[in-house]
C-alpha positions in Angstrom: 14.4 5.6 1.0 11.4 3.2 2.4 11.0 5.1 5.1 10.8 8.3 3.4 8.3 6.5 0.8 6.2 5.3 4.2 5.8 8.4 5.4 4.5 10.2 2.9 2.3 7.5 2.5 0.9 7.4 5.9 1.4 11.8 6.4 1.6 13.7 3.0 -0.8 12.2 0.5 -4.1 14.2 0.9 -6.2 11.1 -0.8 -6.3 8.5 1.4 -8.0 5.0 2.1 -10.4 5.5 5.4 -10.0 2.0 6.6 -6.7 -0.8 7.0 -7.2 -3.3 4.5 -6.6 -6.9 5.7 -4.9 -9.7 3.2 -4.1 -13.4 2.9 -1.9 -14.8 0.2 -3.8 -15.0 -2.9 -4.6 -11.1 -2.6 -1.0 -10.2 -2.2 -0.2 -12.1 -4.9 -3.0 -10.1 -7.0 -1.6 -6.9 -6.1 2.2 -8.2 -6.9 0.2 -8.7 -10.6 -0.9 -5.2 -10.6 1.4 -3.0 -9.1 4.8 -2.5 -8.7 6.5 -3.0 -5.9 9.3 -0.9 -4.8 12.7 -2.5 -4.4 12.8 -0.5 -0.8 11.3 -2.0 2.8 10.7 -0.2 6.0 11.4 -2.8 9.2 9.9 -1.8 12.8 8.6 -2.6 16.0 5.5 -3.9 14.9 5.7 -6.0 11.7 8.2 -8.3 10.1 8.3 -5.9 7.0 6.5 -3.3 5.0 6.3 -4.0 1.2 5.5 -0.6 -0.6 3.7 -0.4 -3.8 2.8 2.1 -6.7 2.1 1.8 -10.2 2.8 5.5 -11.5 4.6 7.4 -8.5 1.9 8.9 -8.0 -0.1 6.6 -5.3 1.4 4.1 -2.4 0.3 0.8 -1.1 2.0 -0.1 2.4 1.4 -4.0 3.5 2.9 -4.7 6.6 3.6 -8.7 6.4 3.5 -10.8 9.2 0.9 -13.6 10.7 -1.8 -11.0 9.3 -0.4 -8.7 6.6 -2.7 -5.5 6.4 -2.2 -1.9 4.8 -3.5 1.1 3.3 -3.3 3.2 0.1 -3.0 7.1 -0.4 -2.0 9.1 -3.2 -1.2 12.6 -4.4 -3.9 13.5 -6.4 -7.6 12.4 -6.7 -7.1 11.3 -10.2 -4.4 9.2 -8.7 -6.6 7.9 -5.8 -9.3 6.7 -7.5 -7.3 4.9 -10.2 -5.2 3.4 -7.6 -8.9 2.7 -5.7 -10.3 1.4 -9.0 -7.2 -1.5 -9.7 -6.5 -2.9 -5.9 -9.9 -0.9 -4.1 -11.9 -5.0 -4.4 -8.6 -6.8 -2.9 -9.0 -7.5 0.8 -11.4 -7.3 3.5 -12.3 -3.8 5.3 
């Protein structure tokens, strides 16, 4: 099931963040207040785990954890992308 949410996360959401947001601690720990995350992780080559977010179904936030956790966000709809952009859009560096 995390995979399947990752994918369409990184492929099938039209509404997508441009850039891979970089966090430290204190961010995740904002988003964990805001979002929720999904009881699901996707485990690979590259990073120790991927945490996936949303907060109606509609969007996704993918942080891969590790020494430098970093993600990105997409959604379904542009309603969706720019409330999803509007509640974790100021968390992180660019």
């Amino acid at each position: 099931m995390g995979m399947l949410i990752y994918e369409a996360a990184i492929s099938c959401f039209e509404f997508c963040a441009e850039d891979i947001i970089w966090y430290d601690d204190g961010d995740i720990e904002k988003i964990d207040g805001i979002l929720n995350k999904y009881p699901y992780h996707v485990y690979n080559w590259y990073s120790d785990r991927i945490d996936l977010y949303t907060k109606t179904d509609e969007e996704i936030l993918f942080v891969m954890q590790g020494d430098s956790p970093n993600g990105t966000y997409s959604a379904r709809t542009e309603t969706a992308y720019k409330e999803i952009d509007r509640l974790i859009g100021g968390i992180g560096e660019r």
